[in-house]
DRENMAR-609891 format. One line per 3 residues: their letters; for each residue x, y, z of C-alpha. Coordinates in Angstrom, 1 decimal, decimal comma. Layout:
% residues N
a) X Y Z ~ ...
% end
This chain:
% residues 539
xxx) 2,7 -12,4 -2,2 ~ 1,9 -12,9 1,4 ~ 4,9 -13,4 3,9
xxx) 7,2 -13,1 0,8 ~ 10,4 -14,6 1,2 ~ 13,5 -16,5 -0,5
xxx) 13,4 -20,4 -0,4 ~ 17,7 -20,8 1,1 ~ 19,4 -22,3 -1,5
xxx) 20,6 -26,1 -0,8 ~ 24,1 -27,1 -1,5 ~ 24,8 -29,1 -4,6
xxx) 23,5 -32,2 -3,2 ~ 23,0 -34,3 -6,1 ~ 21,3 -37,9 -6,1
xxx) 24,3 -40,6 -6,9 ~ 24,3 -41,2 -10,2 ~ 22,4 -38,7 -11,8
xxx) 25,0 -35,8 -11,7 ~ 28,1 -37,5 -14,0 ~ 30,4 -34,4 -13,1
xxx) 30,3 -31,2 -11,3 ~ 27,2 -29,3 -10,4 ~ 26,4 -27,8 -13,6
xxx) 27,6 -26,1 -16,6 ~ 30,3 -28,1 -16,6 ~ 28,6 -31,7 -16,8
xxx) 26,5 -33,6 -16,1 ~ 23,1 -31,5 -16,7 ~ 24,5 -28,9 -18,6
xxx) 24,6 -30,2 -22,0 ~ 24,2 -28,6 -25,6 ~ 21,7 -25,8 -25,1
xxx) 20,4 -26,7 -21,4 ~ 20,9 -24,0 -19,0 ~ 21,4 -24,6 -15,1
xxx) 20,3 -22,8 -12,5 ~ 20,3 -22,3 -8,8 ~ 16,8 -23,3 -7,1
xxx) 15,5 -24,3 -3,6 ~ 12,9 -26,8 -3,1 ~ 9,3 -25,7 -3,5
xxx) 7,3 -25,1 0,1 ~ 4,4 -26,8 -1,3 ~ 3,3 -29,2 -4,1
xxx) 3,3 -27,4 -7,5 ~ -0,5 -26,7 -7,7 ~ -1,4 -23,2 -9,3
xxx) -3,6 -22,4 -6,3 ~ -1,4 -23,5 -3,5 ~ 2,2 -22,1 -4,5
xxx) 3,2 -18,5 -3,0 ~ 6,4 -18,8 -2,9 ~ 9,4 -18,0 -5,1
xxx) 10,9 -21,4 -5,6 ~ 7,5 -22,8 -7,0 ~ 6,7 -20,3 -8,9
xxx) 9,5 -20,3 -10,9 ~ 8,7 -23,4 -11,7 ~ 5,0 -22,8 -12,8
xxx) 5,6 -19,7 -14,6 ~ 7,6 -22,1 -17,0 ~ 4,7 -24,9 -17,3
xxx) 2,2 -22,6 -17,4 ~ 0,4 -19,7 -19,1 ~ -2,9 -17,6 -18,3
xxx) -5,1 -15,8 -19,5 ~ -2,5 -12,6 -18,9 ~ 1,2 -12,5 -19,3
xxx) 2,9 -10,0 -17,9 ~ 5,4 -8,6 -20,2 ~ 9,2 -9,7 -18,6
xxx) 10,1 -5,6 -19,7 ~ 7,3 -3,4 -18,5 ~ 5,2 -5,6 -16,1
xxx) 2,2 -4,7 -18,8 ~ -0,5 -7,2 -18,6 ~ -1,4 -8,2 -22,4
xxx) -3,4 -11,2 -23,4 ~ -2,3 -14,8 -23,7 ~ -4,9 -17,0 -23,5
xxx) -7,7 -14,5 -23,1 ~ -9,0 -13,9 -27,2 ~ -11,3 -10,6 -25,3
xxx) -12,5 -10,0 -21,6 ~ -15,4 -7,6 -22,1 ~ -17,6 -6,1 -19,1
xxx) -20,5 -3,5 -19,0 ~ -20,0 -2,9 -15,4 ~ -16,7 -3,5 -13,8
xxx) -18,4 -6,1 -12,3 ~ -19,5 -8,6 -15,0 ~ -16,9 -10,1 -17,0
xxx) -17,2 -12,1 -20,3 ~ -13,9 -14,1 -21,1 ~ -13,1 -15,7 -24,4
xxx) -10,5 -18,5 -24,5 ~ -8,0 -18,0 -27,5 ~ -8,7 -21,4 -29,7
xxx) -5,6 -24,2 -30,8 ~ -4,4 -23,7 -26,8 ~ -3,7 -27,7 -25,3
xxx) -1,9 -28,9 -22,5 ~ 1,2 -31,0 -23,0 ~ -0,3 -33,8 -22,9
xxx) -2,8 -33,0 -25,9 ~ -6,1 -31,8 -24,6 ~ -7,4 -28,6 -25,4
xxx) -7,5 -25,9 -23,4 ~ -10,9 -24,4 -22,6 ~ -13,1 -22,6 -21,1
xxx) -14,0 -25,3 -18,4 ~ -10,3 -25,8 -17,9 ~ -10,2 -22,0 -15,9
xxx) -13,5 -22,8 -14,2 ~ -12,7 -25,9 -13,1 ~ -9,3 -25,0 -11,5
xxx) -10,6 -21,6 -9,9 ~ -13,0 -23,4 -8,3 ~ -10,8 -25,8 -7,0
xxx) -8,8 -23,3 -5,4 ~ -11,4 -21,2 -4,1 ~ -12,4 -24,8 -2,0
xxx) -11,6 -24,7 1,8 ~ -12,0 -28,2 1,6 ~ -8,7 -28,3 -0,7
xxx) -7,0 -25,8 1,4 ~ -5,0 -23,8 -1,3 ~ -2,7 -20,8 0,3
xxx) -4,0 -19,1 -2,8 ~ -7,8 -19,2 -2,6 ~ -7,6 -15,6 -1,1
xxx) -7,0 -14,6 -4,8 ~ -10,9 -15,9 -6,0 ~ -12,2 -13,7 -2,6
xxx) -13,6 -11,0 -5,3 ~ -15,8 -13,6 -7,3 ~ -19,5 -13,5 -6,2
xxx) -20,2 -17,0 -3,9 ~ -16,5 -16,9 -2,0 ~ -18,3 -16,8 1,2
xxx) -20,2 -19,9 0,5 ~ -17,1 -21,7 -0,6 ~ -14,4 -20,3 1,7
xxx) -16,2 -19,4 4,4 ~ -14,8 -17,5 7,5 ~ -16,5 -19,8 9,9
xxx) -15,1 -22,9 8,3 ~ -18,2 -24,4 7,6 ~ -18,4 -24,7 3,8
xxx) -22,0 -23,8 1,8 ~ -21,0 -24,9 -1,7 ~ -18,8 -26,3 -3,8
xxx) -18,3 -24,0 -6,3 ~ -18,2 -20,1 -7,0 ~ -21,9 -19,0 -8,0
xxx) -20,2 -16,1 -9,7 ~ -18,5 -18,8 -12,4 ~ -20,2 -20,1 -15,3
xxx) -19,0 -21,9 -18,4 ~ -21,2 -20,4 -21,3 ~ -19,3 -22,5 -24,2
xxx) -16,8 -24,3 -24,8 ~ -14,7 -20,9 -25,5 ~ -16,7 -18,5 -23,2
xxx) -17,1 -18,1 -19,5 ~ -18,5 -15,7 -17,1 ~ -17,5 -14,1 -14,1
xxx) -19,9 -12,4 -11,5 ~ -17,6 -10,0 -8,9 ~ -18,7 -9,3 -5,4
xxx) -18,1 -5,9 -6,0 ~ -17,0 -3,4 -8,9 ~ -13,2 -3,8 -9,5
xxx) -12,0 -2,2 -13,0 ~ -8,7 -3,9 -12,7 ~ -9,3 -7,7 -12,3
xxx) -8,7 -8,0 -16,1 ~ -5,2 -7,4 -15,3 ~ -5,0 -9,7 -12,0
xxx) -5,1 -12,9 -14,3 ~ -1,8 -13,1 -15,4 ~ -1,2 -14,3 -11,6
xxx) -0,5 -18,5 -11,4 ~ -3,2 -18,8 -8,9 ~ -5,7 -18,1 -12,5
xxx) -3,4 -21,0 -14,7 ~ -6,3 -23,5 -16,4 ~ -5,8 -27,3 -15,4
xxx) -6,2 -30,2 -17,4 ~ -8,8 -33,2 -16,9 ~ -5,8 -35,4 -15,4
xxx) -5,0 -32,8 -12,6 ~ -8,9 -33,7 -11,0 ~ -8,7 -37,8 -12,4
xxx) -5,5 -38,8 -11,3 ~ -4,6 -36,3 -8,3 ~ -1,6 -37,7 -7,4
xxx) 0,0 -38,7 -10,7 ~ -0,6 -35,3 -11,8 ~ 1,2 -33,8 -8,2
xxx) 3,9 -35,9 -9,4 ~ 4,8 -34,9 -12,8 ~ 2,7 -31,8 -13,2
xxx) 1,1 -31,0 -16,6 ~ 0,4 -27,7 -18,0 ~ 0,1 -25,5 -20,5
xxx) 3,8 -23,7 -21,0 ~ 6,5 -23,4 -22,8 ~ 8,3 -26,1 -20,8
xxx) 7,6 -29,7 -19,8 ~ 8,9 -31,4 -16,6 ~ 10,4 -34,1 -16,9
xxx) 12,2 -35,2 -14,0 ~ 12,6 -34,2 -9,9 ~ 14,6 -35,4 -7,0
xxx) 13,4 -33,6 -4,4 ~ 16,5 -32,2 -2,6 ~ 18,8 -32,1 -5,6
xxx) 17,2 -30,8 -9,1 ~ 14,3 -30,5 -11,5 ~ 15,2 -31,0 -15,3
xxx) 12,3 -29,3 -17,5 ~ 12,8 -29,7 -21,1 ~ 11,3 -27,2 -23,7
xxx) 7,7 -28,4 -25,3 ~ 8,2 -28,6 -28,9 ~ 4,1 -28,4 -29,6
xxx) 4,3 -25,3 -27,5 ~ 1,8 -22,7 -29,5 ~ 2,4 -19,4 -27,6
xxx) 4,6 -16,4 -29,5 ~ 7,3 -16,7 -27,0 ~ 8,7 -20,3 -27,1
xxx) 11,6 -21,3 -25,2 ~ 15,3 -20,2 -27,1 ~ 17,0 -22,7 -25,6
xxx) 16,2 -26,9 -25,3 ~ 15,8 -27,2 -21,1 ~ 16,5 -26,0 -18,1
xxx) 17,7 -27,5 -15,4 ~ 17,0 -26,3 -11,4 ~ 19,6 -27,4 -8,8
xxx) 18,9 -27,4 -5,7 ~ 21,7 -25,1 -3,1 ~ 21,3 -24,3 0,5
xxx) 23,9 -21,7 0,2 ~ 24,3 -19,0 -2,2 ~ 27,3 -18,5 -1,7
xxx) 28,7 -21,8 -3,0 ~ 26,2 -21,7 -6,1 ~ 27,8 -18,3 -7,0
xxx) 31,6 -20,0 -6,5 ~ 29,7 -22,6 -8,4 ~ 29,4 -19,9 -11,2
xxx) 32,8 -19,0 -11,2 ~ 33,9 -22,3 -11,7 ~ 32,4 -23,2 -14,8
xxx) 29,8 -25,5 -12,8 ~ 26,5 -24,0 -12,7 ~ 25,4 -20,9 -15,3
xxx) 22,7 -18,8 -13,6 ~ 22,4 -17,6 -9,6 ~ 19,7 -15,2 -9,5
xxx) 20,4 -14,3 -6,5 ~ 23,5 -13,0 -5,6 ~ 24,8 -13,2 -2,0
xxx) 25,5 -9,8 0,0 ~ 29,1 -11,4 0,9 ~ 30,1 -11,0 -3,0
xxx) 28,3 -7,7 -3,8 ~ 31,7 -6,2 -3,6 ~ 33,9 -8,1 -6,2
xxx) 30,4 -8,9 -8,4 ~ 31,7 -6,9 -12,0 ~ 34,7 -8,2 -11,2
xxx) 34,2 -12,0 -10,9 ~ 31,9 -11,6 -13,4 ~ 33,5 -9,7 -16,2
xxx) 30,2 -7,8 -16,0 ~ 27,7 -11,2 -16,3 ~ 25,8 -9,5 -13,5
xxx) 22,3 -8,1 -13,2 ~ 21,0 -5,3 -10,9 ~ 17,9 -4,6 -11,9
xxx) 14,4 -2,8 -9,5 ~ 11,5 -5,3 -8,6 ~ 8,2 -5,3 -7,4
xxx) 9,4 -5,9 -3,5 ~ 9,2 -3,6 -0,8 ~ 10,4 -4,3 2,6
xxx) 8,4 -2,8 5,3 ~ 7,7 -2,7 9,2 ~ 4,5 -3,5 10,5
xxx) 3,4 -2,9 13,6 ~ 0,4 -4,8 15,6 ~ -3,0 -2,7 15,7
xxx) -4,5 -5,3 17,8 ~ -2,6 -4,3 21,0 ~ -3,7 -1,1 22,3
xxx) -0,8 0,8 23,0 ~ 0,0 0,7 18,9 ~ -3,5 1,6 18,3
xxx) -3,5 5,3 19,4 ~ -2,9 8,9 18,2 ~ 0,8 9,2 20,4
xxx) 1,5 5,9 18,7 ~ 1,3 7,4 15,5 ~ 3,7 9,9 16,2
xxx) 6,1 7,3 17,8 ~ 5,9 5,3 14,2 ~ 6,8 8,7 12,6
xxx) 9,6 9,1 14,9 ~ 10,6 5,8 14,2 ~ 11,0 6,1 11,1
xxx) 12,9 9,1 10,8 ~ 15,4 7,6 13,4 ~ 16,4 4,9 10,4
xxx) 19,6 6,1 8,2 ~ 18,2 4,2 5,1 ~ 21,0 5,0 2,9
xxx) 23,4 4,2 4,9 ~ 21,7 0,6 5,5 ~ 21,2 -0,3 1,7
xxx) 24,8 1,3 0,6 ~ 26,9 -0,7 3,4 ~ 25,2 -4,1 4,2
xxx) 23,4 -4,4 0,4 ~ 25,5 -2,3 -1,6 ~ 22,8 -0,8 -3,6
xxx) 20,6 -3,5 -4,3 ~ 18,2 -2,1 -2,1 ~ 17,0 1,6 -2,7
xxx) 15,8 3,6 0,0 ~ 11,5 3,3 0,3 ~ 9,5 6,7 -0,1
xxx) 6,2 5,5 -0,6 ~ 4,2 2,2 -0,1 ~ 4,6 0,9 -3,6
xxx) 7,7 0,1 -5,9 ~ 9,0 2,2 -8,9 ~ 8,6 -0,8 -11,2
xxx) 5,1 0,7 -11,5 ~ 6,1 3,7 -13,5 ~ 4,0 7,2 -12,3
xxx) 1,5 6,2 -14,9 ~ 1,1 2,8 -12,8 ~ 0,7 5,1 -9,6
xxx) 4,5 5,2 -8,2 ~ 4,7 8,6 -6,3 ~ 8,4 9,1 -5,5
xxx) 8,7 10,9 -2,5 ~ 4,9 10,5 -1,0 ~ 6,7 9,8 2,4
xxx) 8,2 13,1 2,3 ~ 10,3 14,1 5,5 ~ 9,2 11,0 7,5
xxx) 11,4 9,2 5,2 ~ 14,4 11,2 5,9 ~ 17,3 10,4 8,5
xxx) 16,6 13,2 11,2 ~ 17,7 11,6 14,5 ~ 16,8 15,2 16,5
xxx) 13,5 15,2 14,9 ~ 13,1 11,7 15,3 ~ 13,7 11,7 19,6
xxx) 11,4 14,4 19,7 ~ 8,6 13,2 17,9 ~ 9,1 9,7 20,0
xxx) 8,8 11,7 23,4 ~ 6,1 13,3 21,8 ~ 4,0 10,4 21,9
xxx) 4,5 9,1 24,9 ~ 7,3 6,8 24,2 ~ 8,1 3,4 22,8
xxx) 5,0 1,0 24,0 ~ 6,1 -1,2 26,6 ~ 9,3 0,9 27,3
xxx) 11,8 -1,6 24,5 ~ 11,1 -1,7 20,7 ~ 11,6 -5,4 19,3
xxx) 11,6 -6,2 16,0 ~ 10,3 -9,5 15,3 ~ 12,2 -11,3 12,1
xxx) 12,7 -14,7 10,8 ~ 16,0 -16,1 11,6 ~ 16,5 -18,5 8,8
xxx) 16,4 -16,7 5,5 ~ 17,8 -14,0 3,8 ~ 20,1 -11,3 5,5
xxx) 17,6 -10,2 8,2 ~ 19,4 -10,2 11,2 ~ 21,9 -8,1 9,6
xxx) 19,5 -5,1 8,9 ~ 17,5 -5,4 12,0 ~ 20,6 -4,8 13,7
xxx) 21,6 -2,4 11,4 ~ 18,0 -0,3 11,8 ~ 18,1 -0,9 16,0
xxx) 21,8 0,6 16,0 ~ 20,1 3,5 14,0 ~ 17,0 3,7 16,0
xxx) 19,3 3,6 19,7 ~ 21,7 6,4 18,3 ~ 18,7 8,5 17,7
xxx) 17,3 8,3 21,0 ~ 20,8 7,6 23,2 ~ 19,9 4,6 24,5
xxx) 21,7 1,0 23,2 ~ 19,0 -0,5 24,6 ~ 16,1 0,9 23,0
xxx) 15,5 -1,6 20,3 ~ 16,6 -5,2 19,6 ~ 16,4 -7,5 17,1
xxx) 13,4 -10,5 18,1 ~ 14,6 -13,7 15,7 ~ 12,1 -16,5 15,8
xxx) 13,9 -19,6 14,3 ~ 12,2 -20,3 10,8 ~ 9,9 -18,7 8,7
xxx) 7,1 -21,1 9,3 ~ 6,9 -19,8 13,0 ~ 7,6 -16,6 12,4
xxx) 3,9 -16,6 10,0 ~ 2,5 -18,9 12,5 ~ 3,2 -15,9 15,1
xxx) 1,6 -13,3 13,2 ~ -1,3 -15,2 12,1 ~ -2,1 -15,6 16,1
xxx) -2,0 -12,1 16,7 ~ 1,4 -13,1 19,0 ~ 3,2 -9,7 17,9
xxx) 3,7 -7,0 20,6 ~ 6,3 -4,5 18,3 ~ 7,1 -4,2 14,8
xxx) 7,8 -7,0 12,6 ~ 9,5 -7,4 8,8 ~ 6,6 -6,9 6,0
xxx) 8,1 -8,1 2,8 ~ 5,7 -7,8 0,2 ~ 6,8 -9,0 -3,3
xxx) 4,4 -7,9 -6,1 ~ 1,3 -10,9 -7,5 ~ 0,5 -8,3 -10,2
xxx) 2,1 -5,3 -11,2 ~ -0,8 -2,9 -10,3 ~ -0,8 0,0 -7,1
xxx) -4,2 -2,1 -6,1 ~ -1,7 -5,2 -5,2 ~ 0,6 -2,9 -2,8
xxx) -2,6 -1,4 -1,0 ~ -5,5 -3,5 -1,0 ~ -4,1 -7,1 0,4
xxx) -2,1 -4,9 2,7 ~ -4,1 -2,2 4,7 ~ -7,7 -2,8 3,2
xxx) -9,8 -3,8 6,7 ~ -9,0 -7,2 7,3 ~ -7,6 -7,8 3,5
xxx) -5,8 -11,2 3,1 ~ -2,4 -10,0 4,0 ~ -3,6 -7,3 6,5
xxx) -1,8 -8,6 9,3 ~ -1,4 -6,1 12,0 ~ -4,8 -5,5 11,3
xxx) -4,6 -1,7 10,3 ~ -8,3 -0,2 10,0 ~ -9,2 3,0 8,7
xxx) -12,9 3,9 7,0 ~ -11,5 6,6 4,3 ~ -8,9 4,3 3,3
xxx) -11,4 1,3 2,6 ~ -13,8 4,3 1,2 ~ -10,9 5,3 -1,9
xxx) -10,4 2,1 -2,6 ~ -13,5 1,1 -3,5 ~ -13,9 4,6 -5,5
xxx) -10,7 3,2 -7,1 ~ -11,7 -0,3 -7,5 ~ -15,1 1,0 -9,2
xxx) -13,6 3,3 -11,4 ~ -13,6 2,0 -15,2 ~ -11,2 5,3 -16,3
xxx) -7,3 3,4 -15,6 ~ -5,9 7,0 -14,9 ~ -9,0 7,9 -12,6
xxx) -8,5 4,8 -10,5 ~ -4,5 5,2 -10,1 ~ -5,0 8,9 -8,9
xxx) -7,7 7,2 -6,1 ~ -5,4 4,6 -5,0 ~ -2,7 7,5 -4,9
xxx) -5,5 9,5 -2,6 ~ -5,8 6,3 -0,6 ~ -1,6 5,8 -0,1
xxx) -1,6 8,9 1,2 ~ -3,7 8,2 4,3 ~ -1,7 5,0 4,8
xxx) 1,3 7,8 4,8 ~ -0,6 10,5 7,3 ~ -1,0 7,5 9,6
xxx) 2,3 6,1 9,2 ~ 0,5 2,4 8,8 ~ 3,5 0,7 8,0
xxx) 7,1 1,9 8,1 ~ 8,7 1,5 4,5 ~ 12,1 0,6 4,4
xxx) 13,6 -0,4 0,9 ~ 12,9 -1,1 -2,4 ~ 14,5 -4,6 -3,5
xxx) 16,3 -5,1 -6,3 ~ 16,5 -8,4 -8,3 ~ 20,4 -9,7 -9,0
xxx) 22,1 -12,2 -11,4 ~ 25,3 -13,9 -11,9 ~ 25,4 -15,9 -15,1
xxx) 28,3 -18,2 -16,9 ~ 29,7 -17,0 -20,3 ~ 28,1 -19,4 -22,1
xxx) 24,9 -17,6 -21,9 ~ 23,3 -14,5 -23,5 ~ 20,2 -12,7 -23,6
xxx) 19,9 -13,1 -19,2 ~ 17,1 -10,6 -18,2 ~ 15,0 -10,9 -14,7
xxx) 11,6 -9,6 -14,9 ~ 9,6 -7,2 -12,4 ~ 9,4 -9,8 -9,9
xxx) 12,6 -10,2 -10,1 ~ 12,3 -14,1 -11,6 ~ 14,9 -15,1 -14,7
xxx) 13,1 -14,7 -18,1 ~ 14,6 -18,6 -18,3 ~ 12,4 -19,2 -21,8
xxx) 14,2 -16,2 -23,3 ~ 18,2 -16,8 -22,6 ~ 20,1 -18,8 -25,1
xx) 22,8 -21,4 -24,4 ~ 26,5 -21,7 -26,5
% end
């Protein structure tokens, strides 16, 4: 998920009259078998193709259901909608819609419903942040071209062969796209979504186990289970309810006090007391996130063979397990390869690739810096978004580490710019001059997802514009590869020439965490650390 970050929560700020007490659990919304939750309002409007962000997605991976699902356990990708996807080639797929699929609102689901939407999102002229996703379908370049000047409207390498059966035509050979499709970005759409634009963008229709059925932007979204739901894993309990917080920290006091029954995301400043408060209602559990530093190949003096040593150095000189036991208290686990261990070593997870690079050494770590020629431009600044999450705290915490190494306080400081939306503006301009925070939260749970968008020459979410021919050579070996365990070990082959050039610096492995109200049972997150809401039951 490019640019991943958390949505701040929004303080209980209720529209007049539609909360009747509290902020949750206790009235109000949380009635007899409707859960509440804290939320944050959605970036953008809740169309498959143009929500990358946690918030929304939450949302849609209630409404809607693909062709995939991954499974909320093991991150497997198994078959929802999808009755077979067959292919001779790695290259051309055949895809059969399951039959009896419909929309809330009654109309079937079928094979034009997935064309129609992916080519929709692939438009520039409807300017979806996810149309990167269909840049592997043959005709992207006519349809999202570079130069802005769009050659078709829709993706030659799409066509509906029956009212059950469509086609897909890749640019290239990629083994793995079967299992891509659980992603949002590939949800069907119905008729209405393309008739009545804005009526749909207003109350959003899909294909889930949940219907919307009211929003107030700014205070709460009430979705109520969909009893004509015909997928095998219904909703357990009869709504849920999103409220909106702009703290975390009063939505987990919130908790406490009987008035809202699920944070998922528990706030460092209560780590400590957490079992506690909690009588054990609290969930730690891995996710597909990795936190990273980039650095900017497009200036020079990060672009050479000394600079690669300094990024070694760099590394070394940052006491990782001191940073995730103190500031997160172990919801963070210190990085030692490019990935995340929620993909098992069958999935391609190679614990300990980064080797002693990884490893607080501060002698080592001064010596390689010298080494190669010094920090670039004589100051390291780490460039971080100000307004979400706990980032100024581990910047500092990683400069503090990085000056102790080398014996100067002033080595490295902490660059905030003031929101996130500046901070991506920044680094799509190519404004960076030192490192900056990579958080990469998992689409799919496959190695391809933690490589490919990442350090593939300019890849979607390449964006310090890291280059290198033998890396882009393995990965389309790997992509090519029809034998699953074949492909992992090529990915594998291509991580570690992301590791011998130190492309990025990986920092931590993110956990996903929980807080829920006694009322409930059966709370799980899955691998992208989301709340399997269908799942928990209320009373």
């Amino acid at each position: 998920m490019r640019g991943v970050t958390r949505v701040r929560w929004a303080g209980c700020a209720i529209a007049a009259g539609v909360l009747a007490a509290g902020c949750g659990g206790g009235g109000g919304y949380g009635g007899a078998g409707v859960l509440t939750s804290s939320w944050g309002d959605p970036q953008n409007p809740l169309e498959p193709t143009n929500t990358n962000e946690v918030q929304g997605g939450k949302v849609l991976d209630m409404i809607f259901r693909g062709l995939k699902k991954y499974d909320p356990r093991t991150g497997k990708a198994e078959n929802m909608l999808a009755e077979r996807i067959d292919t001779p080639d790695s290259r051309n797929f055949t895809i059969t819609v399951k039959n009896g699929w419909r929309f809330s609102n009654g109309e079937p689901v079928t094979a034009r419903s997935f064309v129609d939407a992916w080519n929709y999102g692939a438009s520039l002229k409807n300017n979806q942040k996810n149309a990167y996703f269909f840049g592997y379908i043959e005709g992207y370049d006519q349809v999202h071209p570079d130069s802005g000047l769009q050659r078709a409207d829709t993706l030659s390498g799409l066509r509906v062969t029956g009212p059950r059966t469509f086609t897909v035509r890749l640019g290239q050979k990629f083994s793995s796209f079967p299992d891509t499709l659980g992603y949002v970005a590939y949800a069907p759409l119905p008729r209405a979504f393309f008739t009545d634009h804005a009526a749909w963008l207003s109350k959003p229709v899909g294909n889930g186990p949940y219907e919307i059925d009211s929003y107030t932007k700014g205070s709460a979204m009430t979705l109520k289970k969909w009893d004509g739901y015909p997928g095998p894993d219904p909703a357990r309990n009869v709504g849920v309810t999103l409220l909106v917080y702009t703290d975390s920290n009063t939505a987990y006091t919130d908790v406490l006090a009987g008035n809202l029954d699920l944070v998922d995301d528990v706030p460092a400043t209560q780590l400590k007391n957490v079992e506690t408060d909690l009588n054990g209602r609290y969930i730690n559990t891995p996710a597909g996130i990795l936190q990273t530093l980039a650095f900017p190949y497009y200036d020079p003096g990060w672009n050479t063979s000394g600079a690669q040593k300094v990024r070694t150095g760099l590394s070394m000189a940052i006491n990782r397990k001191q940073i995730t036991e103190t500031i997160f208290r172990r919801t963070r686990t210190p990085a030692t390869d490019w990935t995340s261990p929620v993909l098992g070593t069958a999935g391609g997870f190679q614990a300990g690739l980064c080797g002693h690079a990884c490893d607080y050494d501060p002698v080592q770590a001064k010596k390689l810096i010298q080494e190669g020629g010094g920090i670039p431009g004589g100051r390291l600044k780490i460039t971080y978004n100000a307004d979400t999450g706990s980032h100024k705290q581990w910047v500092d915490a990683v400069c503090n580490s990085i000056n102790n190494a080398l014996g100067n306080d002033t080595a490295c400081v902490g660059n905030p710019v003031g929101t996130f939306a500046d901070f991506r503006n920044q680094i799509g301009q190519h404004k960076m001059t030192g490192p900056f925070r990579a958080g990469w939260q998992m689409d799919y749970p496959l190695i391809q997802n933690f490589l490919q968008p990442l350090y593939y020459t300019n890849a979607s979410s390449n964006d310090g514009k890291w280059s290198n021919q033998e890396f882009d050579r393995l990965v389309d070996r790997a992509n090519a590869e029809t034998d699953r365990s074949r492909a992992v070990a090529l990915f594998q082959q291509a991580e570690k020439v992301v590791r011998d050039h130190m492309a990025a610096i990986p920092l931590w492995y993110q956990n996903g965490s929980a807080g829920y109200a006694s009322r409930l049972s059966h709370v799980a997150l899955n691998p992208f650390s989301v709340p399997v809401y269908n799942e928990i039951k209320v009373g």
